[in-house]
C-alpha positions in Angstrom: 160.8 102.6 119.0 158.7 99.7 118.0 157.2 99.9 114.3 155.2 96.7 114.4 151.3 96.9 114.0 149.3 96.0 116.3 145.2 95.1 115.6 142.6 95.7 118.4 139.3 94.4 117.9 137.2 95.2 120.7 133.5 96.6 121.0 134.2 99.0 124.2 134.7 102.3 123.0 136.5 103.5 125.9 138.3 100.5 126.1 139.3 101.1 122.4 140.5 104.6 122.3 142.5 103.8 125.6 144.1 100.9 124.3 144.4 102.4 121.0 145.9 105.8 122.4 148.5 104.0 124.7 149.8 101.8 121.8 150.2 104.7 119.6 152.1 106.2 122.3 154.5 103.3 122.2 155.2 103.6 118.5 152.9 100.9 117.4 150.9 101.4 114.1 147.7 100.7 115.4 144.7 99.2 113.9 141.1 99.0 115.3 137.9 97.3 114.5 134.8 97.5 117.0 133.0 94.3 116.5 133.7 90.9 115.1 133.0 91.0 111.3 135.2 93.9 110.9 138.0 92.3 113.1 137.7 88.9 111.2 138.4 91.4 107.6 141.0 93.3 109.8 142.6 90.1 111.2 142.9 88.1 107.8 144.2 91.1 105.4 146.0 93.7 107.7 149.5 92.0 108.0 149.2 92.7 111.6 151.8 91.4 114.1 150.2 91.4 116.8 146.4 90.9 117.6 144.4 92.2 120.7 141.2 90.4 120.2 138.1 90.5 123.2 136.2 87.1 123.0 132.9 88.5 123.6 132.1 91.0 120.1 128.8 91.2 118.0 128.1 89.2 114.9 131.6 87.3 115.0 133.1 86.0 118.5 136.9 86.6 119.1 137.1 82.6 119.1 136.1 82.4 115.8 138.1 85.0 114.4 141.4 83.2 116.0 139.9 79.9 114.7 140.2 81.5 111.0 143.2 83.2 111.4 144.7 79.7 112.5 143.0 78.0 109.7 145.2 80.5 107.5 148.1 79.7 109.2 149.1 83.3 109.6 152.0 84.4 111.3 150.2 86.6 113.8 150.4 86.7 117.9 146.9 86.5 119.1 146.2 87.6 122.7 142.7 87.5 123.9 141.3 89.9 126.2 138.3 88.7 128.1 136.1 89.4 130.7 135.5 85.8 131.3 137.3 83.9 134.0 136.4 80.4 133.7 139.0 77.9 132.8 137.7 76.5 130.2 137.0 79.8 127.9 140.5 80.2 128.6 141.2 76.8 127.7 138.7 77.2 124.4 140.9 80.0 123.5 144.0 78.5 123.8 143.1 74.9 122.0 142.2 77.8 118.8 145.3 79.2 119.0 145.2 82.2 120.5 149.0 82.8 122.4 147.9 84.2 125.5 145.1 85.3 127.2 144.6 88.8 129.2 141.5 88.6 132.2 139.6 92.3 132.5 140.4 94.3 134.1 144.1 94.3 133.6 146.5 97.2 133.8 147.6 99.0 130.0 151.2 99.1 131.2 150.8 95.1 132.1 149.6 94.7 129.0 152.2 96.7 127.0 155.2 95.0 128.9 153.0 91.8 127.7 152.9 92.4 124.0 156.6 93.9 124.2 158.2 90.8 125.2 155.8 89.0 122.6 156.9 91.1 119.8 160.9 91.3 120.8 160.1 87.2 120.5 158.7 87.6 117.2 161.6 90.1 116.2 164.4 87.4 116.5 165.1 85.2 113.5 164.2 81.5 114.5 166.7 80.0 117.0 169.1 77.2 115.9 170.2 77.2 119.8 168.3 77.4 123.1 170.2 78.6 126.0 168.0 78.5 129.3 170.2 78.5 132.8 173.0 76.2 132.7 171.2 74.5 129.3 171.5 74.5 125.8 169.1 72.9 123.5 170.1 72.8 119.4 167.2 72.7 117.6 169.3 71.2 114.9 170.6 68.0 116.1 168.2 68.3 118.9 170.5 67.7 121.8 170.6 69.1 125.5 173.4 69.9 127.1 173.7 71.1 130.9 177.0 72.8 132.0 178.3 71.7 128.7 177.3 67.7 129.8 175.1 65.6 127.6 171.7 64.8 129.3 170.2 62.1 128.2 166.1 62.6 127.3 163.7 60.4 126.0 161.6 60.8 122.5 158.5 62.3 124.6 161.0 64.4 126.6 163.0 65.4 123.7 159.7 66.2 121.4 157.9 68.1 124.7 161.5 70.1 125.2 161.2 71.5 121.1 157.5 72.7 121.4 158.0 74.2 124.2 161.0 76.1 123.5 159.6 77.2 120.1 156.7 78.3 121.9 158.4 80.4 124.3 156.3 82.5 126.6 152.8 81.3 125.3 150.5 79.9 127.4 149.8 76.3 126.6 146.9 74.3 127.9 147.2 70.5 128.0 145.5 69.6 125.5 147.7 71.7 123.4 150.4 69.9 124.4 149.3 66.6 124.1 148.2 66.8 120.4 151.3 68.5 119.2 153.9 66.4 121.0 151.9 62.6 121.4 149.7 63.6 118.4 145.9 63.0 118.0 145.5 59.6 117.3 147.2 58.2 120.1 145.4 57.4 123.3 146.8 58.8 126.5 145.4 61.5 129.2 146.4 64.8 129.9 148.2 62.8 133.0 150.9 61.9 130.6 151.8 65.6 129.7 151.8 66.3 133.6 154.4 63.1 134.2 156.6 63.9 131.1 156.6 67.8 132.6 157.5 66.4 135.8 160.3 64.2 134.5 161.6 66.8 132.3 162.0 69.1 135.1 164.3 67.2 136.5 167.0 67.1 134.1 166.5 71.3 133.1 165.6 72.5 137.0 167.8 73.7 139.4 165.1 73.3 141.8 162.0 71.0 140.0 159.9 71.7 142.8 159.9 75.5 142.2 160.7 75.6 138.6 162.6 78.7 136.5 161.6 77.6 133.1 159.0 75.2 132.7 156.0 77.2 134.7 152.9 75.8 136.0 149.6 77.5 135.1 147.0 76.8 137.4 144.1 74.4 136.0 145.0 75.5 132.4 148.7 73.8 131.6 152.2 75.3 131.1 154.5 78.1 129.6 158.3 78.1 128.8 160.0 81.3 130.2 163.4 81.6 128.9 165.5 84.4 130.1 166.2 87.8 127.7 170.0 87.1 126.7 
């Protein structure tokens, strides 16, 4: 059974108690706040490991709650929940540092599978070695090997390949990926993320054209799935 906590800051209430109830169910230790000021409190002092945080809350907005709880560089998954479907609250969220993103309505056992495979992430002490299909990646000497081969990548490739692997399962928009792997002061288009994704796919894809690891999300970016070993 799980013992991590989990926070959930919505202003529902019978969103709450159901989200609350089913995580207590799970063996979570569960946490709630009902609007933004208390979440923010919640959020910055509760050691959570997990947070469940809506965007739309009174007095403090979840996007300015993840914006402070990045700013404190605090080792906490944030998924947002959201009623909102445009890309670019999603995209908002993401570029703050939220993880993931959740789109009411959504299912609680969705969700719980969600924040399970999030949290047996979180339990693993951080990876020296990647092992993804026929790949390995070390994250020391930051080499790829396929079916025990060398493959050759270039700096872009090589940097994209480590974010993305230490970002396994979280939902990355381009912009995301741009600043962390070309960095902000350098002058290239989200093009270049979509051409070094492309190229990288073809030295870690079986199939590049309908890719097992590097996934596409549609008008947002990308996310890394790498297999349960």
């Amino acid at each position: 059974m799980p013992s991590e906590k989990v926070l959930i800051v919505e202003d529902d209430p019978t969103l709450l108690e159901a989200l609350k109830d089913n995580f207590l169910h799970a063996g979570y230790c569960v946490e709630v706040a009902d609007d933004g000021e208390k979440g923010l409190d919640a959020a910055l002092n509760s050691n959570a490991d997990l947070i469940l945080l809506d965007i739309m809350l009174p007095k403090i907005n979840g996007y300015e709650i993840c914006r402070q709880v990045r700013e404190r560089q605090l080792d906490v998954i944030v998924i947002m929940l959201t009623a909102k479907g445009q890309e670019s609250d999603i995209i908002l969220g993401l570029n703050l540092g939220a993880d993931d993103y959740v789109t009411k309505p959504f299912g609680i056992k969705e969700l719980l599978a969600r924040v399970n495979a999030f949290l047996r992430r979180h339990r693993r002490v951080k990876q020296r070695s990647y092992k993804f299909g026929d790949c390995e990646f070390d994250g020391v000497s930051y080499e790829l090997t396929r079916n025990g081969q060398h493959v050759q990548l270039t700096p872009k490739e090589l940097s994209l390949l480590q974010y993305l692997v230490e970002k396994t399962d979280r939902a990355l928009s381009r912009d995301q990926i741009l600043n962390a792997v070309w960095g902000h002061s350098v002058f290239v288009t989200t093009r270049s993320v979509d051409r070094c994704i492309t190229t990288l796919r073809g030295k870690i894809e079986a199939d590049p054209h309908q890719p097992r690891f590097i996934k596409t999300i549609r008008e947002i970016g990308y996310r890394f799935e790498m297999p349960e070993t």
